[in-house]
N, C-alpha and C positions, 0 to 999 in steps of 0.2 A: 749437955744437949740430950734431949728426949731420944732413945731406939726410934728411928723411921722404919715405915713398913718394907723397906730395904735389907734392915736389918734383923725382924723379926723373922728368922728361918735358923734351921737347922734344929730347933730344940722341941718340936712336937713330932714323934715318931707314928707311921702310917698304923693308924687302928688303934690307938692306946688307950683310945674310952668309946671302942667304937664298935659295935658289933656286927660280923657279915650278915649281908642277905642271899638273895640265892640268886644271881649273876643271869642265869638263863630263863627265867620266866620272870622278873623284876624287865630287863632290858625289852624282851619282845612284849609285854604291854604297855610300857611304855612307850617304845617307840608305837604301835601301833595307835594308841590316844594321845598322845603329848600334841602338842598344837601350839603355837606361837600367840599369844595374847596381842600382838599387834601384828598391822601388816609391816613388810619392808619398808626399811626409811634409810636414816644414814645411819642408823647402831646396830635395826634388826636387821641380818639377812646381809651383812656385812662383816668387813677381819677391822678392827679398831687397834692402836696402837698405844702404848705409853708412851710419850714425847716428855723428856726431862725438860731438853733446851737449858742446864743451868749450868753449864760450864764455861768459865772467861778465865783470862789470862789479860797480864799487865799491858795497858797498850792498846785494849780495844775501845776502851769508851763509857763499858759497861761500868755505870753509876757503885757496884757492891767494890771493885776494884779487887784485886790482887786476881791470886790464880783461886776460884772458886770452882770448887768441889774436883778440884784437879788436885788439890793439897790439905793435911792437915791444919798445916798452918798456911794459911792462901796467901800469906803477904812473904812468902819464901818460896823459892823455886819448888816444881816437884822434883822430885829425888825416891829413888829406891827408899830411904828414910823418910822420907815426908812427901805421903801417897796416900787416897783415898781408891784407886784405880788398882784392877784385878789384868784387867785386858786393854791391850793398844789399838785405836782405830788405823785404818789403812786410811794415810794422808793422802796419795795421789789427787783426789780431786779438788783438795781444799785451797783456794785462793791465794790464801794468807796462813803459813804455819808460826807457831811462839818456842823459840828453844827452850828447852827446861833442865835442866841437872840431871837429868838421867847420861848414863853412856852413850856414846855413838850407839845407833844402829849397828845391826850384825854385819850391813854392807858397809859402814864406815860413815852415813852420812848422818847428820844432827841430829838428836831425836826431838820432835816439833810433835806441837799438842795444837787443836782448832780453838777457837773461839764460837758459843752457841749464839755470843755476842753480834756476830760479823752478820749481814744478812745474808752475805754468798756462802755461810755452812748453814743457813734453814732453807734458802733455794734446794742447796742440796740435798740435803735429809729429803723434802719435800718431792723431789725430783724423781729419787731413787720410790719413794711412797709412791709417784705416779707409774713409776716403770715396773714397779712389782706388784699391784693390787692390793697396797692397803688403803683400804678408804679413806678409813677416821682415825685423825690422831685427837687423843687427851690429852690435850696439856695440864702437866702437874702443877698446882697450885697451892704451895704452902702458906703459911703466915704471912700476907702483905703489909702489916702492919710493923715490919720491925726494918732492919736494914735491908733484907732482900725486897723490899716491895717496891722499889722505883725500877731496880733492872726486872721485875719481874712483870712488872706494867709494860716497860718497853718492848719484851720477849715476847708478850701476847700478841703487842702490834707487828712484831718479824711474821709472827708463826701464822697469825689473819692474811697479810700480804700471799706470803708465800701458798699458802690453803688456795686463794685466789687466782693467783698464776699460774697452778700447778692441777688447779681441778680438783683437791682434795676439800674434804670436811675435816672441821677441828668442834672442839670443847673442852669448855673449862673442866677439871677435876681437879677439887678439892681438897686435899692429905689434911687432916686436921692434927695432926703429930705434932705436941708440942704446943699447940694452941689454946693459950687457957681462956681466954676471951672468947671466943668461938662464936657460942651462940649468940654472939649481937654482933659481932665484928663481920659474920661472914654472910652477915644479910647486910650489914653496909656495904660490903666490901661489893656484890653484885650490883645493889642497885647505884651505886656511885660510879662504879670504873667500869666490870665486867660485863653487866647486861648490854651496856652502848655495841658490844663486838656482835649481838642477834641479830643487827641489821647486817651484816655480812651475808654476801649469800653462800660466805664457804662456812659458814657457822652451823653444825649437824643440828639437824631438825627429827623428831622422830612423831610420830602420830601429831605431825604440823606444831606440835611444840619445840623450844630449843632446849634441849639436853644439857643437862648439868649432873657430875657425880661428886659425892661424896663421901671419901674414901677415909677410913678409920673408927664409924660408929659401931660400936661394942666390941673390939679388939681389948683383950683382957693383958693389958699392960700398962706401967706407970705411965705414959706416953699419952695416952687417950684415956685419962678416969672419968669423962663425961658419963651422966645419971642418963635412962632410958627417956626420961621426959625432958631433959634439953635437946637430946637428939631428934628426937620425937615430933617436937617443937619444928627445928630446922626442915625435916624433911617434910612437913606440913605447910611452912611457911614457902616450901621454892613451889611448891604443889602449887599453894593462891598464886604464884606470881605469874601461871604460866605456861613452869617447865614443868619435861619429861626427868624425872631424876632418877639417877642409876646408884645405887649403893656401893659402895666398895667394901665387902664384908669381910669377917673371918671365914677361913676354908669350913670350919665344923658349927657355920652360924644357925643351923636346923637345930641342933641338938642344944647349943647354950654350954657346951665343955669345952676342953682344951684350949684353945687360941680364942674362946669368944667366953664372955660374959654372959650369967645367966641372965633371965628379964630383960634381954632386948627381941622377943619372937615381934611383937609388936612395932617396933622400930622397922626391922627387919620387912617385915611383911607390908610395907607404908610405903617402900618403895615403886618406882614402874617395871624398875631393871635391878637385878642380884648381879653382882657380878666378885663369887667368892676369890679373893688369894689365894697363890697356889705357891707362887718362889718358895724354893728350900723346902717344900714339903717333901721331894723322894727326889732323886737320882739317877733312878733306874727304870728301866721296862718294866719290871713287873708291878713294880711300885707304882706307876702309870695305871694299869690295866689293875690294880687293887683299887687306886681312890676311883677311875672311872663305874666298877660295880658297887665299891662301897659308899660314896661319897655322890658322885655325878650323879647317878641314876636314881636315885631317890631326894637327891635337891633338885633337880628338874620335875618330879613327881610332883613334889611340895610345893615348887612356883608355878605349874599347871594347877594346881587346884585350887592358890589364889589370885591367877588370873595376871601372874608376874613372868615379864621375859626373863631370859638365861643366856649370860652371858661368861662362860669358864673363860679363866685365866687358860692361854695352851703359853710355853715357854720352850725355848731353846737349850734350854740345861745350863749349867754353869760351866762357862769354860775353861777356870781356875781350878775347879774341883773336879774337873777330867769325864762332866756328865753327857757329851753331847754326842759322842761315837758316828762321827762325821755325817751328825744329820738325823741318824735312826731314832733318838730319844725324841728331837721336833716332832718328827712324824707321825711318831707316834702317839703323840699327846695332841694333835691336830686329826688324824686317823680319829683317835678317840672320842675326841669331842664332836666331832659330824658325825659318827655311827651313835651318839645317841641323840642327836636330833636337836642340838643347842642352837637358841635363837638368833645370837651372837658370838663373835670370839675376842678375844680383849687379849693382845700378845700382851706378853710380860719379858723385856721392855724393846722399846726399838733405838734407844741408846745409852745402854744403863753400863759405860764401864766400869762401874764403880765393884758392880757384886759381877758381871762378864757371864750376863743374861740380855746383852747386845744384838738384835740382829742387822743391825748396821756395819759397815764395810770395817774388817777387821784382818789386821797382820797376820800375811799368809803363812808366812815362814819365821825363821830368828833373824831373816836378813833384815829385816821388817820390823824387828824389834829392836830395843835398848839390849844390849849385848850384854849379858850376867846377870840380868834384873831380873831373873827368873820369872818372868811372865810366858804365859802358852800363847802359842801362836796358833792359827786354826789346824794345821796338820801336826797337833800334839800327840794323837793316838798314831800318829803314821801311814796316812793316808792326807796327800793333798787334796787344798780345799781354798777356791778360789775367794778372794776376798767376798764378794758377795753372793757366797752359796746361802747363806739364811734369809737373806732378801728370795732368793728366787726358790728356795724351798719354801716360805711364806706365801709366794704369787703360784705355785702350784697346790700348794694346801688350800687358799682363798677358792680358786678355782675347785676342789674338791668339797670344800663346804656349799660352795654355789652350785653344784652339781653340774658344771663345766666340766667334769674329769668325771670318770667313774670311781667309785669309791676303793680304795684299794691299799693294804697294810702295809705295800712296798712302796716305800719313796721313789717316786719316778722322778728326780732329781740328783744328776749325777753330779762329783763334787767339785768338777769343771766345768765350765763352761761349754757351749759347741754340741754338748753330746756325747761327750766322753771323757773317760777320768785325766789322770794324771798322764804326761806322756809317758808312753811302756807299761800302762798301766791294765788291768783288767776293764774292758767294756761293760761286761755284762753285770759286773758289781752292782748289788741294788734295783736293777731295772727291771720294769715289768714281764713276769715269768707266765706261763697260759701252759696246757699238756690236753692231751689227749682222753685223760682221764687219771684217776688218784684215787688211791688206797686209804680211806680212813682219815686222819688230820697229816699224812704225808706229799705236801701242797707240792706243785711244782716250785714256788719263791723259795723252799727251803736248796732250793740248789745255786741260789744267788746270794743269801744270808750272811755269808764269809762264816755262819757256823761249819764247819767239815764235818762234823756230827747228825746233823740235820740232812731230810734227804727225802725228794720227790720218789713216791712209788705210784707207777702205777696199777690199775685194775690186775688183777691175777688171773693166767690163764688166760689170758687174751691179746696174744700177739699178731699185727705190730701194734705198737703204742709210740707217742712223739710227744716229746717237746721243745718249747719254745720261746726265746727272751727277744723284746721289741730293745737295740741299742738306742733307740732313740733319735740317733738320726747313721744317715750312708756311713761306713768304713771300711777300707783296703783290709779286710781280714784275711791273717794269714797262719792263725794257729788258735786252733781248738785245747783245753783242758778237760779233761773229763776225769772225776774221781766216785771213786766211793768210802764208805766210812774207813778209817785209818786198821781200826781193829778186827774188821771181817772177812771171811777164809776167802780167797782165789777164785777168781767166777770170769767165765768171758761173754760181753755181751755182742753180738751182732749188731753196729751202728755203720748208721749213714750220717752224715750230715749234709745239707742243702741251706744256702743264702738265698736272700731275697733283696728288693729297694722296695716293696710297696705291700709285701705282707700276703699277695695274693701269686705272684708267679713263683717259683722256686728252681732255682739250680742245684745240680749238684756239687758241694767241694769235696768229699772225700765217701770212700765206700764203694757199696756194704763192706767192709769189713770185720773181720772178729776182735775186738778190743780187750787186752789181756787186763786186769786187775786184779795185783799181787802184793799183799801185808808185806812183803820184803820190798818192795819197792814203794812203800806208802799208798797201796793201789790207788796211784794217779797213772793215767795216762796224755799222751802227748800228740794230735793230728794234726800235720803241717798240711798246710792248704794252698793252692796257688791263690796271690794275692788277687782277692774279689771282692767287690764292691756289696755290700750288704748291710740293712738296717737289721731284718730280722732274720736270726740264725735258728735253726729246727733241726734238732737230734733225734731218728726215728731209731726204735733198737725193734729188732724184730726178732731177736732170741736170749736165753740170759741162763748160760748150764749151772748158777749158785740160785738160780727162784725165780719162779714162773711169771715175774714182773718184769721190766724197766726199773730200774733203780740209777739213782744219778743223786749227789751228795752236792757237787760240785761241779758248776757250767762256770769256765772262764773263757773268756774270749778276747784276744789281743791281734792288732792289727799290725802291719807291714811298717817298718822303722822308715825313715826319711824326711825329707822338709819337700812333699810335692807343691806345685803353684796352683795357688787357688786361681778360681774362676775369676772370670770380671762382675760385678756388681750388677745384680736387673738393674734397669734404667727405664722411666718413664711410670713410675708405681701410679697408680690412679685409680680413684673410686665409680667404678661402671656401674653399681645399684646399689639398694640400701632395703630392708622392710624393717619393722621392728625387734628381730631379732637376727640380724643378718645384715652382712655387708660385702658386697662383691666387689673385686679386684683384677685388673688387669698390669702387666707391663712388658718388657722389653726382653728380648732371649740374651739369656748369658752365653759366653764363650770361652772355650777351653781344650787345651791338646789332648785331654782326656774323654775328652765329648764332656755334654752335662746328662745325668740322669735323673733328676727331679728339683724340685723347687721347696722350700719351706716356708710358710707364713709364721712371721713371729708377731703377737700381741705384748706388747709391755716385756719383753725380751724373751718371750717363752713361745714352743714353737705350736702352733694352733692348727697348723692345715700343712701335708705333705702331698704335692703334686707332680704329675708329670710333664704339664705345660703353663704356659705361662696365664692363666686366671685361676682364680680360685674362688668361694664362697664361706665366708667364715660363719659357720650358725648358732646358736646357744648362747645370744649375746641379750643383752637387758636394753629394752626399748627406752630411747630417749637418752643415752649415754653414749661420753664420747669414749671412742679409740681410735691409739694411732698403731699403725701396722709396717713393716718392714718385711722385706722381700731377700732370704738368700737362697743360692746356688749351689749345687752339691754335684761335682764332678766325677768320672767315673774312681777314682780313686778313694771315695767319698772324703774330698777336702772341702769343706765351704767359704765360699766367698765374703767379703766383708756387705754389711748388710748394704741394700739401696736408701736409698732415702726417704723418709718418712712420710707416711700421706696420714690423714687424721680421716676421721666421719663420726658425725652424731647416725646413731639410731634412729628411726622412725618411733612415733608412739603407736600403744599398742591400740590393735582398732580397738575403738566405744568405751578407749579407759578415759577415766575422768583427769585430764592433764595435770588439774591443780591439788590432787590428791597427795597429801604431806608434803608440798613444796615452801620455798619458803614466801612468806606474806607478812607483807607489814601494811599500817595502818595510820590515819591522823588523828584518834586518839581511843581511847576507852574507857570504862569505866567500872570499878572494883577488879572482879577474875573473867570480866566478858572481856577479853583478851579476842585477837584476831584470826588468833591459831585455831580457834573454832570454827572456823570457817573452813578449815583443809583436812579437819581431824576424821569426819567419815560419819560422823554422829551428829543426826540431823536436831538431839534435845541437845547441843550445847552451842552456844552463840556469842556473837560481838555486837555489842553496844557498847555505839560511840557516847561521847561529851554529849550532856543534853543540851538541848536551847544555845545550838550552834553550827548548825546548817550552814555552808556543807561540810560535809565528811567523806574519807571513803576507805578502800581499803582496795591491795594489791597485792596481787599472786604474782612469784618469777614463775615461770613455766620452765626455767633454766634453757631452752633452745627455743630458735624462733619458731611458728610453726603456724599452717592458715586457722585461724580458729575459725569454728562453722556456728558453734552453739552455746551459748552460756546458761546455766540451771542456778537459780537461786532457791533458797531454803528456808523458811522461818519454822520453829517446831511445829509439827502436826496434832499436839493436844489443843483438843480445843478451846483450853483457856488461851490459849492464842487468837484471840479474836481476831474477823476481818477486820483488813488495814490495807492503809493502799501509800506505797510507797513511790516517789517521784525519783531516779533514776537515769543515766547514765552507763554506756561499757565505753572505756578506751582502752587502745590497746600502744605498744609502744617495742621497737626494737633494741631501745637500750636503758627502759625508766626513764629520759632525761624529756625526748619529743614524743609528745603523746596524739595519738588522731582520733575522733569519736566514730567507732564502730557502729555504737545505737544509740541513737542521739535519745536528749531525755525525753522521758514521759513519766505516765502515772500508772502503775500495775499493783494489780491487787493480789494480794493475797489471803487468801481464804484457807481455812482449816479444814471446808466443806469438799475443796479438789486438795488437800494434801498441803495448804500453804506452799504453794510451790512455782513461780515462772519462770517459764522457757522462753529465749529471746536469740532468733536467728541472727547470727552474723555474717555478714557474705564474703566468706572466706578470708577474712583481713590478716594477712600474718603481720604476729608480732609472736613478743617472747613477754611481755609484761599485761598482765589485764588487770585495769581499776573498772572498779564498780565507784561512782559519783553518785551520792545522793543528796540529794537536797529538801526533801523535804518527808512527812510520816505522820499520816491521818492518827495512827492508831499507840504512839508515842511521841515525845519530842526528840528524836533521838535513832538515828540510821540502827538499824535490826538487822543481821544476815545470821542462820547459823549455817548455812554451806552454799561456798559458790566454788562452782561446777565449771572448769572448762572442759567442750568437746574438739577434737579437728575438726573439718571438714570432710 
């Protein structure tokens, strides 16, 4: 069997035909000119995901039978000896588990594998995608044409359902690994089976076309020896059909070395979307922060200057090979990739246990695991880590590339859930650090880093100075750590510290004080604190006899042992207002022997808004999209409550946007590439045309929410070879595609090239969620013309 792109890692070392640039004037002109060749759809301006979906087991139904891609040999148990798997997923959600050969678990119970087969594990994957903010998944598409092509026909149908239930976008993507038919197979292959899935409205659309990638052209291996003009060929060919097509390239496909073949710049540059491989290229942070100056920043250059989005691979590290250092490697290669301005992000993969580049729910512990099988569990470096800490480091990184979050090198995802780490564990680990001021590249974050080495200074000569780490959410803190570097001479600084619940009032817990730090003692120090309720902890030093700064290596902070009682649940959650970027919230007061001291809005399980009474205004949201929102309670002990119950809200659209702008629209028929997707793509010279001398016809935009429509804008090109014509027409509009009502009943509208070929046609507020345009008849062809229709609200 052919190397999959799965496997091609490890063997091209960072730089090996590669020369540096110069990191700080490369990055700030680029970021200041780079620009997104499209607007927002479902790839730009969105986190997209690898969806395998090809794992089954004996029992499920799926057509390939045995245990697939769970085993070498699939028609044998998996076993520590016959395994294609690095890393175990966390079962608890999954429906239906399959025992397989491996040992008991480390707590004694069966060790069970899912089925991609079942549709209650694409619900879930799907589910878990709606609750963290990944938009789009890819589904992988290898060879249909051999024994996987019937279970993999059926998998497309799970993963469309579920895309639909769950509010997500999906697309095909292609792997050609191993394909030696290719270039004819895989144009049958869409127009016979895959394109029927466009009519989907969870099917990603991007510039009103549906999205198609095609992953393996010029990869320089036995695997993929396709010539630059078969390739060439294909991505021309899905161009006429239609689609937006995204490349799946080599990581060094600018240059034509290493992992790519020469003589594909061409191939390359034919696409709409890059989106280079990254698995197995480094390991490490610096190795991150190398391809980002030497690699990113000058292939996003390259696709700004021919008019191509960019969408990097970011990855989770491999969990097998011990790359992920509970989270900081994600971050940072997410960090990375929104500070230079990438159009898209394309995780790598959202459930790949194969090479344990997963970020789907995975064995927390050994308890969790096959006992002996020597696989890592997430807290392999020693630090626990909730099964789904990369789902929700994912939904705060999305959030950071959408510029929901401020941009920030420190993962504000701690690797429990709630807000805080492990029990007994350090709070302030990782979480957002701020000061009062800073010495040179000596940040306040280096005093959360878990380096000891590393170390906030601030300004010189100017005391006092403070800083400060956000825990993230309330805690019963009851002991302060404070250090400086291991190896430097004896110093006392004068420190206070003060808690807060909301960042703006402060108390005091301990001080002034003089804090001794001594090499004989590891200079760490120790301040017990009466237990206090505090999200954000501030250490002000206002003297320091070893240097005229604040220095501080090390902020830990750990809270008051016990199991207090949480609050009772808000009750009554409800949507009191909406605008287009904005959704107000009211409910019901929690209760608690502790009192309560605030409230937290969680979006998709991440917490959005901290309050001190019961509404709140959630803002920075994207018009015309749904969320759903959860309400909990945070008593003075800072314990929180289990969440309320969900309430959902669509967004408002934004005022005087064009509603039907890249939504999805289908049509009663066409002719050659006047395709219908021109009608929503923004560009008034490209058009649909219907069937000739076959009146009527029409064509329909979803608007995806229902909404009063006030005004529909039609388009024919404004050269004027577009001669006056007068077209006979129709608007309906409809709440679910199926009953449709006439908003503008027909008539005859001309358009002329002399006003811009263009009618506007009032509608009186009619909500719906579907608009057809009906025409019937066309002075000026045989054959329905539109190249942009326009919905407005009211």
């Amino acid at each position: 069997m052919a190397v999959s792109r799965r496997r091609l890692i490890g063997s091209l070392a960072a730089g090996s035909a590669l020369a540096a640039v110069s990191p700080t004037d490369l990055v700030s002109a680029l970021r200041a000119t780079a620009h997104a060749a499209s607007p927002p759809g479902d790839v730009v301006g969105k986190v997209s995901v690898g969806y395998q979906g090809w794992f089954s087991c004996p029992g499920d139904g799926a057509p390939i039978g045995g245990w697939w891609h769970w085993s070498r040999d699939r028609f044998q148990s998996p076993s520590p000896a016959n395994t294609t798997i690095v890393s175990w997923p966390d079962m608890r959600e999954y429906a239906r588990g399959y025992t397989t050969a491996y040992p008991p678990l480390g707590n004694g119970q069966p060790a069970q594998l899912f089925s991609s087969y079942d549709q209650q594990t694409v619900d879930t994957h799907f589910r878990w995608m709606q609750e963290h903010g990944c938009d789009t998944a890819a589904l992988q598409r290898f060879n249909p044409f051999g024994d996987e092509g019937p279970t993999r026909d059926a998998m497309t149908v799970k993963v469309r359902g579920a895309a639909e239930r769950f509010g997500r976008k999906f697309y095909v993507m292609y792997d050609v690994t191993g394909w030696t038919a290719m270039q004819s197979q895989i144009k049958q292959d869409w127009l016979d089976r895959m394109s029927a899935h466009t009519a989907s409205p969870a099917y990603a659309r991007q510039n009103g076309r549906p999205v198609v990638c095609v992953w393996g052209f010029g990869f320089n291996d036995d695997g993929r020896p396709f010539a630059p003009a078969a390739c060439l060929d294909v991505v021309t060919w899905f161009k006429a059909q239609g689609c937006y097509v995204i490349g799946g390239v080599p990581t060094y496909w600018r240059q034509g070395v290493n992992d790519s073949r020469p003589g594909f710049s061409e191939v390359y540059h034919a696409f709409h979307m890059l989106s280079p491989w990254m698995v197995g290229r480094t390991g490490t942070l610096d190795g991150l922060d190398w391809f980002h100056t030497n690699v990113n920043v000058p292939d996003l250059a390259d696709c700004a200057a021919h008019g191509i989005d960019y969408q990097p691979c970011v990855m989770p590290g491999d969990l097998s090979a011990g790359h992920r250092r509970h989270g900081d490697f994600y971050w940072r290669h997410l960090y990375n990739m929104t500070r230079l301005g990438a159009q898209g992000l394309y995780v790598s993969m959202f459930d790949e246990y194969n090479e344990g580049n997963q970020i789907a729910k995975t064995s927390e512990t050994q308890a969790s695991t096959p006992a002996g099988a020597g696989i890592r569990a997430l807290d392999e470096d020693g630090v626990a880590c909730s099964a789904d800490y990369y789902l929700r480091i994912t939904a705060d990184g999305g959030r950071m590339f959408k510029g929901q979050l401020a941009l920030t090198p420190v993962r504000p995802t701690p690797p429990v859930p709630g807000g805080g780490p492990q029990p007994g564990g350090d709070l302030a680990a990782g979480r957002p650090a701020s000061a009062s001021s800073q010495n040179g590249a000596f940040a306040a974050g280096n005093a959360v880093d878990a380096d000891p080495n590393s170390y906030w200074e601030s300004a010189n000569g100017a005391f006092p100075q403070w800083w400060r780490v956000d825990l993230g959410a309330s805690h019963p803190v009851a002991r302060v750590v404070l250090a400086v570097p291991a190896g430097w001479e004896a110093r006392t600084q004068t420190v206070t510290v003060q808690g807060s619940t909301d960042g703006a009032s402060f108390s005091t817990l301990a001080g002034p004080v003089g804090v001794r730090f001594d090499p004989a003692t590891g200079n760490t120090a120790t301040l017990t604190v009466p237990s206090t309720a505090a999200r954000h902890v501030r250490v002000t030093v206002a003297g320091n006899t070893g240097w005229p700064a604040a220095q501080l290596a090390q902020v830990k902070v750990y809270a008051a042992t016990g199991t207090p009682t949480p609050p009772t649940p808000p009750g009554g959650l409800t949507v009191t207002g909406r605008t287009s970027t904005s959704v107000s919230l009211a409910w019901t007061a929690s209760t608690d022997p502790d009192g309560i001291t605030g409230y937290q809005v969680r979006r998709d399980g991440q917490t959005v808004a901290s309050v001190p009474g019961t509404s709140a205004t959630v803002g920075g949201l994207t018009p015309q999209t749904a969320y759903t929102f959860t309400v909990v309670a945070v008593d003075g002990a800072g314990t929180p409550s289990a969440p309320s119950a969900a309430v959902s809200a669509t967004t408002a659209a934004a005022p005087g946007a064009d509603l039907a702008r890249g939504r999805p629209v289908t049509e009663s028929s066409h002719v050659q590439a006047y395709g219908c997707a021109n009608t929503v793509d923004g560009d008034a010279n490209t058009y649909w045309e219907s069937a000739g001398n076959a009146f009527p016809q029409w064509v329909r935009v979803d608007l995806g929410t229902t909404v009063p429509v006030g005004q529909v804008v039609l388009r024919l090109p404004p050269a004027a070879a577009w001669q006056r014509r007068t077209q006979t027409l129709s608007v309906e509009t409809s709440p679910d595609g199926t009953a449709w009502s006439t908003a503008v009943a027909s008539a005859a509208h001309v358009f002329d090239p002399a006003t811009g070929n263009r009618v506007t046609l009032a509608v009186p507020g009619t909500p719906g969620r579907y608009v057809r345009i009906r025409v019937t008849g066309n002075t000026g062809w045989p054959a329905a013309q539109l190249s942009q229709l326009e919905v407005y609200a009211a």
